[in-house]
C-alpha positions in Angstrom: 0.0 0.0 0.0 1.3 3.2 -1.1 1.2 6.7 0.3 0.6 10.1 -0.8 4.0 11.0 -1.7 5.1 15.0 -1.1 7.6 16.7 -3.6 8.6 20.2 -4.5 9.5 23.0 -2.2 7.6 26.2 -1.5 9.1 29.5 -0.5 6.6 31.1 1.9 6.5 34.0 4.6 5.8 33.6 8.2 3.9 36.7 9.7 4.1 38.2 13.5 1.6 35.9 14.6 3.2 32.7 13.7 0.6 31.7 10.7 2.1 30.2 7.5 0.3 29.2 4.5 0.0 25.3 3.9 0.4 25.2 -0.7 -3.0 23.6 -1.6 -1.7 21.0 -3.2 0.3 19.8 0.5 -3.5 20.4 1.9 -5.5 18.1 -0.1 -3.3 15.2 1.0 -2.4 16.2 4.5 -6.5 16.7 5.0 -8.3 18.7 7.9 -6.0 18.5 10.5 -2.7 17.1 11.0 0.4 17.1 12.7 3.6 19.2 13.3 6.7 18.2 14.9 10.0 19.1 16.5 12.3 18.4 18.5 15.7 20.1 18.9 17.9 17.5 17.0 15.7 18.4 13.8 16.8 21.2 11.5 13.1 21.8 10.5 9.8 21.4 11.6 8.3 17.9 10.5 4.9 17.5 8.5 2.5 14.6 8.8 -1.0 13.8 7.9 -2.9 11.5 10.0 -2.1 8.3 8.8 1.6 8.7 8.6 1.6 10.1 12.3 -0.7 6.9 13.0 2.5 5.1 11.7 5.0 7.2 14.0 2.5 7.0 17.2 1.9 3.1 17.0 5.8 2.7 16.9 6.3 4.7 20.3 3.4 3.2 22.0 4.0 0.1 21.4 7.7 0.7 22.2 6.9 0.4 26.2 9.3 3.1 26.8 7.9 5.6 29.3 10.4 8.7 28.7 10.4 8.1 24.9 6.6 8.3 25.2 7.0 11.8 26.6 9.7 13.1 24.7 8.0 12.3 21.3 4.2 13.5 22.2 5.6 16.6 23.9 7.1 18.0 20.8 4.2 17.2 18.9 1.1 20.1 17.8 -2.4 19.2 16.0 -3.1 22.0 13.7 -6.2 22.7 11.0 -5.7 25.5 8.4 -7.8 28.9 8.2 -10.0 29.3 5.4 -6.6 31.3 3.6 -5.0 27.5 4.4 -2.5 29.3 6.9 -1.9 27.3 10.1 -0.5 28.9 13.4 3.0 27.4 14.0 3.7 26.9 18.1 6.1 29.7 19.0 8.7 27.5 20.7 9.2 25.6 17.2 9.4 28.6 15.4 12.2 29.5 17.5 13.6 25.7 17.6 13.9 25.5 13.7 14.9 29.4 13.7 11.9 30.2 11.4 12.1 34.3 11.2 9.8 35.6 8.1 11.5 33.7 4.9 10.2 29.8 4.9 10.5 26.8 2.5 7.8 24.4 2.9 9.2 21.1 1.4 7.6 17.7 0.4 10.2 15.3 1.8 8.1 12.0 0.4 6.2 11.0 3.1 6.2 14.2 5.3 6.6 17.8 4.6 9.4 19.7 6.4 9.1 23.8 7.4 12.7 25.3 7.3 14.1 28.8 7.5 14.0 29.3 3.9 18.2 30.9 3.9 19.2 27.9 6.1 17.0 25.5 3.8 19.5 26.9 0.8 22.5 26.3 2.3 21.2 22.6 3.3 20.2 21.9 -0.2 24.1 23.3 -1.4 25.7 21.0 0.5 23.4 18.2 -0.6 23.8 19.7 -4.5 27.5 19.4 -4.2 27.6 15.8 -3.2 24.7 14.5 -5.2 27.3 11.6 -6.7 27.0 9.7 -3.4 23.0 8.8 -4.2 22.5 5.5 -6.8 20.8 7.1 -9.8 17.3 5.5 -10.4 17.4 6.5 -14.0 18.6 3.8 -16.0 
């Protein structure tokens, strides 16, 4: 079983009161609501619709492990866009993933990812200049 797969980067502003529009086209798979995350080891906020995060839930539940439990549904936020399809970003993971007013809202495959949009650049450099490293799939 496949899912919705997420491509193509957005370059987006992020106004004073933290709301940043969601691209349609990111909308009409993510659905109603769905699910940001972060956590300071991340370089971005992560993106999930409800049955990917179903996925990333079931894993930590069933892991038994109390303090993982917290960590991971601490850092998580349930969020719904306006009727502009802007969604209010929590403050502390605006400040986390250093998110000012420039943003790049990226389908990463299976999640989207919200970076600052100069430090998504420089990310996508370094990745640019060692592209050789990654097996082609076009034969």
């Amino acid at each position: 079983e496949r899912t919705m797969s997420f491509s193509n980067s957005y370059k987006h502003t992020i106004d004073s009161k933290k709301r940043l529009f969601i691209p349609a086209k990111f909308r009409a798979k993510l659905g109603d609501s769905f699910y940001l995350y972060y956590d300071e080891s991340l370089p971005c906020i992560a993106v999930y619709g409800e049955e990917e995060w179903e996925k990333k839930s079931k894993i930590v539940e069933e892991s038994g492990d109390a303090d993982w439990q917290r960590f991971f549904f601490s850092n998580v936020i349930s969020v719904e866009p306006d009727k502009q399809g802007r969604i209010t970003v929590k403050a502390s993971f605006c400040e986390g993933a250093g998110l000012k007013k420039d943003v790049a809202v990226v389908g990463v495959g299976t999640r989207i990812e919200i970076w600052d949009a100069e430090k998504y650049d420089k990310e996508m450099e370094q990745i640019n200049a060692s592209y050789k490293r990654f097996p082609s799939i076009i034969n």
